[in-house]
MARROTOR-823862 format. One record per residue (C-alpha): residue number from 1; y, x, z. Coordinates in pm, 1 decimal, padded with zeros to 6 digits, always signed. Example, Ala and Ser with C-alpha at 12.3 -4.5 7.8 and 13.67 -1.06 7.14 Angstrom:
<nodes>
 pos       py       px       pz
   1 -00450.0 +01230.0 +00780.0
   2 -00106.0 +01367.0 +00714.0
</nodes>
This chain:
<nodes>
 pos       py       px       pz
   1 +00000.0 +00000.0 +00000.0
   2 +00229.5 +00292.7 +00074.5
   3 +00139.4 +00413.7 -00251.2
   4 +00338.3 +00101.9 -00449.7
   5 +00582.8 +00051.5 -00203.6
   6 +00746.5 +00415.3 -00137.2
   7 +00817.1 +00424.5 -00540.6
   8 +00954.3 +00028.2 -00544.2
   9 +01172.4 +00122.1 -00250.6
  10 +01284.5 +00476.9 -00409.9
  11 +01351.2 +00345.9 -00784.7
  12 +01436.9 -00025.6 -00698.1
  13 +01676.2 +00087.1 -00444.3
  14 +01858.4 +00322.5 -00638.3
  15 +01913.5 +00058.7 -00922.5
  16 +01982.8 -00181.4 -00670.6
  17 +02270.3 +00050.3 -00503.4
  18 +02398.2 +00171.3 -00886.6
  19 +02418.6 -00218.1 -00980.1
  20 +02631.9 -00295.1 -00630.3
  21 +02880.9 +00023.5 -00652.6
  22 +02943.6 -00054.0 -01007.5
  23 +03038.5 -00416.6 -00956.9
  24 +03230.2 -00328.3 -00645.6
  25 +03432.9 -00070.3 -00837.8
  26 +03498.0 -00318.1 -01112.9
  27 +03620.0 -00581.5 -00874.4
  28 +03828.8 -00345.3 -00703.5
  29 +03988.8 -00198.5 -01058.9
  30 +04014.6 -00607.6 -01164.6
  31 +04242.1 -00683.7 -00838.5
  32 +04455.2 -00372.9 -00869.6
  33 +04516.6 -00406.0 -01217.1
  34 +04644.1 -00764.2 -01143.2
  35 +04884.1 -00606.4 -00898.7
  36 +05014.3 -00346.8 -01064.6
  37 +04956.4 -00535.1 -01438.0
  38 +05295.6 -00315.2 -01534.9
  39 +05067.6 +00009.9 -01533.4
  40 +04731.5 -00048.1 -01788.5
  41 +04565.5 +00234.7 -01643.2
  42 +04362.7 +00029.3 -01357.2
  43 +04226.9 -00250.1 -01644.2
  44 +04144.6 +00094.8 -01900.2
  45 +03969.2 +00228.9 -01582.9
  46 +03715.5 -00052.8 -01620.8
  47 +03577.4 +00090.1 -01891.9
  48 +03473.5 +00379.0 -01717.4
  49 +03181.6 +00097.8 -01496.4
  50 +02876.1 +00180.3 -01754.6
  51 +02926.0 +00552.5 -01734.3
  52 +03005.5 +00599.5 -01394.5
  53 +02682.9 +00349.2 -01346.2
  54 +02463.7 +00606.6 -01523.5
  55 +02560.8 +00902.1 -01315.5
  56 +02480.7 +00714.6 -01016.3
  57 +02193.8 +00624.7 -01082.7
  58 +02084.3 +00961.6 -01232.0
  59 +02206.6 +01122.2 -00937.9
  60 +02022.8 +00868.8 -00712.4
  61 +01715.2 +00935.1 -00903.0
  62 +01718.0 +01305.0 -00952.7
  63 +01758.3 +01357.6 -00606.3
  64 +01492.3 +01052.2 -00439.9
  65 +01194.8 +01116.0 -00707.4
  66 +01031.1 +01355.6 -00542.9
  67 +00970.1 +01117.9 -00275.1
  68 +00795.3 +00805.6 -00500.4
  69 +00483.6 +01012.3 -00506.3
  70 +00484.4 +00958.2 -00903.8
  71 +00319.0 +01197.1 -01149.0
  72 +00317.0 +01446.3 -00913.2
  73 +00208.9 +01731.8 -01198.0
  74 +00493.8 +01652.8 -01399.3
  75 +00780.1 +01628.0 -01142.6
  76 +00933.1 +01941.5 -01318.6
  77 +00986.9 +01785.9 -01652.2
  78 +01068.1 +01478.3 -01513.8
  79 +01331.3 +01626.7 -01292.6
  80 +01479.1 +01811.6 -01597.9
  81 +01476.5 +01517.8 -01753.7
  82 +01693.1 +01376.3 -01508.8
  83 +01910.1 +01656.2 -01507.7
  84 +01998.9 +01619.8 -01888.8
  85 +02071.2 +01229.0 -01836.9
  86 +02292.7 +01362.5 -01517.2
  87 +02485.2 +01576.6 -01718.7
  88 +02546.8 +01362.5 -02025.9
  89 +02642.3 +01093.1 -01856.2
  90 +02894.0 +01307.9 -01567.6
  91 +03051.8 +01364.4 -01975.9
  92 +03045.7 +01059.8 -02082.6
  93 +03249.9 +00957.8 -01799.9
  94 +03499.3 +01232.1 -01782.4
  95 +03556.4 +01086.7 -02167.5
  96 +03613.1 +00791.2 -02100.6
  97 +03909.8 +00871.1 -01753.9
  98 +04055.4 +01137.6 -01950.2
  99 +04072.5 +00883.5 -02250.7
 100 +04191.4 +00619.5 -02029.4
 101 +04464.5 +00855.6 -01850.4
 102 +04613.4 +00896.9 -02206.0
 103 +04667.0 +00570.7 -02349.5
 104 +04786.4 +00469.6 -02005.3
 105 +05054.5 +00716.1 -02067.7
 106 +05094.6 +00669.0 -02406.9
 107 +05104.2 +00311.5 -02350.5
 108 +05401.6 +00368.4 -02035.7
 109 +05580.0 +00541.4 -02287.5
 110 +05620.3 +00343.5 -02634.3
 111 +05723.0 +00041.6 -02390.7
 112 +06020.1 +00196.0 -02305.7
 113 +06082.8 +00389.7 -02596.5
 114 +06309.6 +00249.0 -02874.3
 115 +06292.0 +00524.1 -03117.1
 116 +06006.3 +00458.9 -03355.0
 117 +05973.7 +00844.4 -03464.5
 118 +05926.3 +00990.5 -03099.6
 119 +05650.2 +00693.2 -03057.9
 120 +05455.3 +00804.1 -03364.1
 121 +05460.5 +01201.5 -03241.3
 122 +05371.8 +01116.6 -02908.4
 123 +05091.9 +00883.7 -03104.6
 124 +04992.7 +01187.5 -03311.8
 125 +04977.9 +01440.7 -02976.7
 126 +04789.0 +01153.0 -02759.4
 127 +04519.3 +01141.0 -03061.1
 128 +04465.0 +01498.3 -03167.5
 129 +04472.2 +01579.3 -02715.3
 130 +04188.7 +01325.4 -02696.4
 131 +03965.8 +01452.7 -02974.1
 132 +04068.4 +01832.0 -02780.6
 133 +03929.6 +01715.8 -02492.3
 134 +03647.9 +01555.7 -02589.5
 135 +03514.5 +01822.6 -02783.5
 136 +03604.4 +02090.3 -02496.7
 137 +03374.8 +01808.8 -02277.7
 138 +03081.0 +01774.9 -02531.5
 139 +03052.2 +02213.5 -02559.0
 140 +03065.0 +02175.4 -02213.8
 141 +02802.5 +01940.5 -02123.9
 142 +02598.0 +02131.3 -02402.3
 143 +02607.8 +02491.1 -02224.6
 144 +02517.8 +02286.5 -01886.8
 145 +02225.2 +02130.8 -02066.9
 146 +02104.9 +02469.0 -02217.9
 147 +02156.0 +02629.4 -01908.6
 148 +01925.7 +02410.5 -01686.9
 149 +01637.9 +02569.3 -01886.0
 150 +01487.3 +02939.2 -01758.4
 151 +01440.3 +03080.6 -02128.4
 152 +01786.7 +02976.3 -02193.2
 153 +01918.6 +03163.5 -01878.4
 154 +01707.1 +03444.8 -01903.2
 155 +01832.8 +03480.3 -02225.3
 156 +02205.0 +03456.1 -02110.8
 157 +02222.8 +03841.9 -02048.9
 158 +02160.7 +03945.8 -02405.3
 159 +02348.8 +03677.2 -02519.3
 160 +02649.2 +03790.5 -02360.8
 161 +02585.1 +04151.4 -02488.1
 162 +02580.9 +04052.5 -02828.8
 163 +02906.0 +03801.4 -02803.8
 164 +03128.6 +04096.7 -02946.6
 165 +02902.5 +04076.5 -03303.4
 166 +02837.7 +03702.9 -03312.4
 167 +03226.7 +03637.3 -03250.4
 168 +03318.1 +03835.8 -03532.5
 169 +03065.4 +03716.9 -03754.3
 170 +03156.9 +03352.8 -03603.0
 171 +03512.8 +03454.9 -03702.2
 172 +03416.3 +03525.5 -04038.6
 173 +03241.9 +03240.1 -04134.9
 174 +03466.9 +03014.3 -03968.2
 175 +03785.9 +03104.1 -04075.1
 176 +03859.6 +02818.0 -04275.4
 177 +03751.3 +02551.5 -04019.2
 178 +03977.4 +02747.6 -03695.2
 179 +04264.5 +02759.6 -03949.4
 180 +04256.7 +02370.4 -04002.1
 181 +04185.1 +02359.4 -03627.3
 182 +04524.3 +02553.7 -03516.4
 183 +04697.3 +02368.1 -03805.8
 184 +04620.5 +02046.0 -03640.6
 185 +04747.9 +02174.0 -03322.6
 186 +05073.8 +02338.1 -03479.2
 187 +05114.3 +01936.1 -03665.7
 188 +05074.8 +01800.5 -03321.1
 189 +05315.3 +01969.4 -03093.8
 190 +05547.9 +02126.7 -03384.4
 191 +05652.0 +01766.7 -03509.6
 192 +05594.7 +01816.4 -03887.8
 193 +05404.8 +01522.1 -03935.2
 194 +05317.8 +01209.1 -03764.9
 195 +05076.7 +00927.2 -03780.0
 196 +05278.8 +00657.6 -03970.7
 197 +05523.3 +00879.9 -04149.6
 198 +05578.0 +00809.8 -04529.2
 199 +05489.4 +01164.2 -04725.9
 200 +05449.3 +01267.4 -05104.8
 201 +05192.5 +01485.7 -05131.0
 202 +05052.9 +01624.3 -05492.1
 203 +05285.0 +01378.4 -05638.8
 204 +05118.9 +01084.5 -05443.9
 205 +05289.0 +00829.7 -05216.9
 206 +05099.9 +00692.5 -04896.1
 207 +05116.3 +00679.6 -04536.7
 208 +04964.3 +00905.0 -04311.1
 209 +04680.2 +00695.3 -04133.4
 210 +04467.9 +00953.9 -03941.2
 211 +04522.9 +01295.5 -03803.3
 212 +04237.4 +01491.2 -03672.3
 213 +04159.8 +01881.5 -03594.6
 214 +04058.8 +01945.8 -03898.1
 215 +04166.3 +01678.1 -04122.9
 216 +04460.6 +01418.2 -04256.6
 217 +04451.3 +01164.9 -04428.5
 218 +04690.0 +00943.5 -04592.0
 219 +04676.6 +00578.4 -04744.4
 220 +04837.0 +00524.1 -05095.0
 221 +05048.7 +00244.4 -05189.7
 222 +04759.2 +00095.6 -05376.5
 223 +04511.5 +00136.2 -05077.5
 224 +04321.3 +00449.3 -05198.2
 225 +04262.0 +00708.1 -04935.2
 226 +04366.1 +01099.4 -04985.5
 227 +04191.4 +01340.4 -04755.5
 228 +04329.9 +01673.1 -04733.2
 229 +04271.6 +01976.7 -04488.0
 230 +04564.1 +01968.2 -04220.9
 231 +04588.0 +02344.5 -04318.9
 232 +04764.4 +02185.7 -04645.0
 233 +05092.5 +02084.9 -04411.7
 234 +05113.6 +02455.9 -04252.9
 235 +05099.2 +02600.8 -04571.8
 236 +05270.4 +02430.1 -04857.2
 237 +05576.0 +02227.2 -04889.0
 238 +05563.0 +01857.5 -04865.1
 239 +05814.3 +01527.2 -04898.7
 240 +05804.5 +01397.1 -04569.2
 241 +06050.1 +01031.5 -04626.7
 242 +06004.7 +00944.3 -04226.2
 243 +06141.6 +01260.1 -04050.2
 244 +06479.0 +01184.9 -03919.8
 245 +06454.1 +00843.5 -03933.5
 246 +06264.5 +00609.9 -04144.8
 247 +06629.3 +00501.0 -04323.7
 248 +06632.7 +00547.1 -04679.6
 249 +06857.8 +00558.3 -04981.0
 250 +06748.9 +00519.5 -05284.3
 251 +06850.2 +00523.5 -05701.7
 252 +06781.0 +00292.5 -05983.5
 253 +06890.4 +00443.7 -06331.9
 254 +07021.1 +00267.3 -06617.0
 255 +07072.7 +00411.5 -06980.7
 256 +07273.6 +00146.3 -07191.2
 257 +07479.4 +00154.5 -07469.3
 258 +07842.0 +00294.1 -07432.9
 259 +08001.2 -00038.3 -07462.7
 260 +07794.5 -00162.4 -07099.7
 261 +08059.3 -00354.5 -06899.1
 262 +08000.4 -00083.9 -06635.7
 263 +08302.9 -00292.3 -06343.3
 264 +08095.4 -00618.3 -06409.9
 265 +07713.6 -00484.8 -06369.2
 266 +07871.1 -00335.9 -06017.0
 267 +07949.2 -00687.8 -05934.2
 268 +07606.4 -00788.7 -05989.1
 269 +07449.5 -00580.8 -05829.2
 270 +07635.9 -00672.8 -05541.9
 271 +07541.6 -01018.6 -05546.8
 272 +07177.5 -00902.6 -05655.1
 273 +07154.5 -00696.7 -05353.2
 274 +07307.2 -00972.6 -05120.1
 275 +07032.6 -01188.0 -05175.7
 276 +06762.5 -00929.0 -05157.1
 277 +06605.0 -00955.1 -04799.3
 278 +06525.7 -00564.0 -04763.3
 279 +06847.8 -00474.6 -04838.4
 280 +06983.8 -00326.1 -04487.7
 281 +07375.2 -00361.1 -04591.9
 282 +07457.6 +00004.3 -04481.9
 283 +07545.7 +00135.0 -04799.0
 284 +07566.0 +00085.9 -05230.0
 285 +07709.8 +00153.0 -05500.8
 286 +07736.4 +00192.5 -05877.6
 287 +07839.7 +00518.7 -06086.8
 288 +07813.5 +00632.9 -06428.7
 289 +07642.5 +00996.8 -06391.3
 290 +07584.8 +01095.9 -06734.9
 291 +07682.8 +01098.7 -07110.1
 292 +07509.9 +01149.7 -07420.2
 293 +07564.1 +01114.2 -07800.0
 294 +07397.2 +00762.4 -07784.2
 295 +07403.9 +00664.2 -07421.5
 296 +07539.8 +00644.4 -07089.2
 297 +07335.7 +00739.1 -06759.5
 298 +07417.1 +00465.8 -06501.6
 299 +07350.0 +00529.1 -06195.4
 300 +07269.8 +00227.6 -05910.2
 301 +07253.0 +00344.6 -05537.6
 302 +07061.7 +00085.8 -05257.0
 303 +06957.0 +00145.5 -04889.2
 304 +06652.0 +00050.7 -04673.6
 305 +06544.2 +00037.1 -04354.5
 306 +06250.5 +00240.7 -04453.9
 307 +06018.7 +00346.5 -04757.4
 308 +05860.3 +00011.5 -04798.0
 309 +06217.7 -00187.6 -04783.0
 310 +06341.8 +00044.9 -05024.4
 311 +06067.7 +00018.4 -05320.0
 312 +06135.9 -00336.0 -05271.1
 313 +06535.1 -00313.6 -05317.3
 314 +06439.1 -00077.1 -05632.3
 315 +06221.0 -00281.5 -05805.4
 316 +06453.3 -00584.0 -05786.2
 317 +06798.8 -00451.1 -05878.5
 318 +06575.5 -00286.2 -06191.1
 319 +06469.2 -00610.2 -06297.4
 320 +06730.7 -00862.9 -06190.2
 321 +06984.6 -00588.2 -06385.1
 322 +06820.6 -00588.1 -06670.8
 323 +06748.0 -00974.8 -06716.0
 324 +07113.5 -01066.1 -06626.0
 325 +07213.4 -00774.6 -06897.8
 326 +06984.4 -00865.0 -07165.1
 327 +07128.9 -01248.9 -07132.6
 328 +07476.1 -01192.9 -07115.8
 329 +07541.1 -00841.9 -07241.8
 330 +07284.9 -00792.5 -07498.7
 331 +07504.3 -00539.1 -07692.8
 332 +07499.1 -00321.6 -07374.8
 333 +07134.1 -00231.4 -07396.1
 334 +07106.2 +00091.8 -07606.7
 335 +07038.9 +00133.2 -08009.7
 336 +06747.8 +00363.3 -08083.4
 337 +06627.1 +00503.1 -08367.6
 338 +06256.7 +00496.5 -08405.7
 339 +06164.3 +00645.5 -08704.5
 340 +06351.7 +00741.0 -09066.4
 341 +06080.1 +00722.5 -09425.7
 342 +06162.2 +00909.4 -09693.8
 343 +06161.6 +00686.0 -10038.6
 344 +06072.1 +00810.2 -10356.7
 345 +06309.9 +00816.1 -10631.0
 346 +06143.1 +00572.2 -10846.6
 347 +06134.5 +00342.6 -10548.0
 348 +06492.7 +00342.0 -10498.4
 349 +06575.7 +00029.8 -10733.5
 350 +06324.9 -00167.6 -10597.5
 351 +06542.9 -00161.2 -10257.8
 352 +06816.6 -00399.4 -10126.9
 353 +07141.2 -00221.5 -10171.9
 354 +07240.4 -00219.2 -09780.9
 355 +06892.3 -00047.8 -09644.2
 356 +06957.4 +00269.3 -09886.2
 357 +07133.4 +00520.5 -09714.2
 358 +07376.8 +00786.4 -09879.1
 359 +07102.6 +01056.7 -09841.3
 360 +06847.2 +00852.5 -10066.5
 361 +06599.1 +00753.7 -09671.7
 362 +06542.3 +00422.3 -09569.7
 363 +06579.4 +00403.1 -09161.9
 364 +06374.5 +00186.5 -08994.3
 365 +06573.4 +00099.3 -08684.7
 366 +06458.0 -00110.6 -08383.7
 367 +06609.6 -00208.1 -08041.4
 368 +06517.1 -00057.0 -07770.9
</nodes>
């Protein structure tokens, strides 16, 4: 009878105890979260219960089964067993505070911040310190795990002698990933780029979505996804539209015909911009910047409050300008050329008089 009831007592107890902390903890997290509901880290905290349930109960275990009596011959593996579960799960739980500590923080801090740019650095240091951290946690728990076996400490000595060779060759063969590792540190804390920011890179216009150690990547207008090496941002220059301030200006040109009633088309694009939603107000305006032979270069300037405002604004003065100039003003749209044939002599007479041209070519002329 002892037999059954020493291991019942031993296992069943320790579940029994894990089970009772865990909702205890959770109950006590639950009511000071409610109190202090201005400060998220006690409710984040309660994700920690499964973890912290695990190590408890490991711990309970690992130290109580040599009293159940159980498998007596394989107590050592057994134990060891236990000891790998311990250690995993001690991880798994400093994860998930350290995690929890963060966002608390983070989340403290883009309440009560107004600028949008310092929230999204502090968003891109909070997410490249937790993916630090929990790789510093996982080698960690690793060694610990290695460690708990004799061959592997036996073998620690040589190890240790040989470090010098193996970091150099580790160096070596690395060198690509630790660059794009210290890049995405440098990204983090130097402020170059942030999760959110609008950025031209390679010619291509997105959004930067994700930042991690080793990679970035950033979301295109037309929802493709570019990943690049975070190396790329240490090491070659880049259009970054968000630093500073995610304000924009931007330019909508015109080439039109030298007759364009340049004082009326500003007054349009007054009223155009008036009734265009994205518009911010701060700032417009319409210039002629260039001359040629056969056109004029006009020039229409719009602001945003950021990249997405100001595509909008773009796209609408370009068409709204165009419609209101090809129904009132046709003459001011330019007069191009296309192409000139060359007509044979004998062809000549065969012509209407006022499509021969002094030089003996027939143009072919189209509007443009």
């Amino acid at each position: 009878m002892e037999n059954v009831l020493r291991p019942l007592i031993v296992i069943g107890g320790s579940v029994v105890l894990t089970l009772l902390v865990g909702w205890a903890v959770d109950r006590l997290l639950k009511r000071t979260d409610q109190r202090h509901h201005e400060t998220p880290l006690w409710g984040l905290l309660r994700r920690c219960r499964l973890p912290l349930q695990f190590v408890l109960c490991a711990a309970l275990l690992r130290g109580s089964y040599d009293q159940t009596g159980l498998a007596k011959e394989h107590n050592g593996g057994i134990g060891e067993t236990l000891s790998l579960v311990l250690i995993g799960a001690t991880a798994w739980l400093a994860v998930r505070i350290s995690s929890a500590i963060v966002e608390s923080s983070y989340a403290r801090y883009a309440t009560a911040q107004r600028d949008p740019a310092r929230v999204r650095r502090v968003r891109t240091q909070v997410t490249l310190i937790q993916r630090v951290v929990i790789a510093v946690v996982g080698v960690v728990a690793a060694a610990a795990m290695l460690l708990t076996f004799p061959a592997f400490r036996a073998a620690g000595a040589s190890l240790l002698a040989s470090a010098g060779i193996l970091g150099i060759v580790a160096g070596v063969a690395a060198q690509s990933t630790l660059g794009n590792l210290f890049a995405g540190l440098q990204i983090a804390f130097g402020d170059m780029v942030r999760i959110g920011d609008t950025v031209v890179v390679d010619g291509e216009w997105g959004t930067v979505e994700e930042i991690t150690l080793t990679f970035l990547a950033v979301r295109t207008w037309d929802e493709r996804r570019i990943t690049m090496p975070v190396s790329y941002f240490t090491s070659k220059p880049f259009e970054n539209w968000s630093r500073g301030g995610a304000q924009m200006t931007g330019t909508v040109f015109f080439h039109l015909d030298h007759s364009a009633p340049v004082p009326e088309m500003r007054e349009k694009l007054h009223d155009v911009l008036r009734e265009c939603a994205a518009w911010d107000g701060r700032d417009w305006g319409l210039a002629v910047t260039d001359t040629t032979p056969s056109t004029l270069q006009v020039r229409a300037l719009v602001t945003a409050k950021d990249a997405d405002d100001i595509w909008t604004v773009r796209v609408q003065v370009r068409e709204q300008l165009v419609r209101w100039l090809t129904d009132f003003h046709p003459y001011a749209l330019p007069r191009i050329n296309t192409a000139t044939a060359l007509v044979a002599p004998d062809e000549l007479d065969s012509l209407p008089d006022h499509v021969i041209s002094r030089d003996g070519r027939a143009p072919r002329t189209g509007r443009g």
